[in-house]
C-alpha positions in Angstrom: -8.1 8.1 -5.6 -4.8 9.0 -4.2 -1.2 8.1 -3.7 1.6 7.9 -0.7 5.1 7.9 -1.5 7.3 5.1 0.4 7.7 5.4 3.9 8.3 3.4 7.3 5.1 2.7 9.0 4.0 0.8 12.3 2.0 -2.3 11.2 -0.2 -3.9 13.6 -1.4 -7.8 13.2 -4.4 -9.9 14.8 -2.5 -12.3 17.5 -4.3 -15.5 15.8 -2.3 -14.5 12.3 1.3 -15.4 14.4 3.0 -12.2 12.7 4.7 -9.6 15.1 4.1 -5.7 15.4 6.7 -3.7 13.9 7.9 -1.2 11.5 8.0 -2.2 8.0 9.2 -0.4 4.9 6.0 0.1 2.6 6.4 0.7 -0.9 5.0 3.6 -3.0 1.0 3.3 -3.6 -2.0 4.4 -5.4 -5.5 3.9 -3.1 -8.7 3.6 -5.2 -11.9 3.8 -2.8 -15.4 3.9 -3.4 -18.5 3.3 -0.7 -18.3 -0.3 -1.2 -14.3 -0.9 -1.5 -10.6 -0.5 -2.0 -8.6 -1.4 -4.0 -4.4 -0.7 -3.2 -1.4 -0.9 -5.3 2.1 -0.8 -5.2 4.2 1.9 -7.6 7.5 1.9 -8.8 8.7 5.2 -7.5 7.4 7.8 -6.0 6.3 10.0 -8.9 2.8 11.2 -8.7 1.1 8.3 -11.2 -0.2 8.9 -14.5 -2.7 6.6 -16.7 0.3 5.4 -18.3 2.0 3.9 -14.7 2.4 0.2 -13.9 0.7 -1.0 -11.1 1.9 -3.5 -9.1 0.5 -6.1 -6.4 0.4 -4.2 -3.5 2.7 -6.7 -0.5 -0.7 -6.6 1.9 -3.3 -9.9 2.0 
């Protein structure tokens, strides 16, 4: 488990999905991996999260 703060990041998309390349602004988030799968969401701010902190939908399919 681990968190990045927000930041502008270069985000690639498969040609078929119609989206262009391009910097986006990505929100605050907390990663939860495992050998199987992730799992992503989106914080608030960019506070180190607790077990008391919101998560939110993180803005990825």
């Amino acid at each position: 488990m681990w968190f990045t703060k927000a930041q502008r990041r270069e985000l690639y998309f498969t040609q078929k999905l119609g989206i262009p390349n391009g910097t986006a602004s990505v929100p605050p988030m907390l990663w939860v991996a495992d050998r199987q799968s992730i799992s992503i969401f989106a914080l608030r701010t960019n506070r180190r999260p607790t077990k008391d902190t919101k998560l939110y939908y993180a803005p990825f399919l």
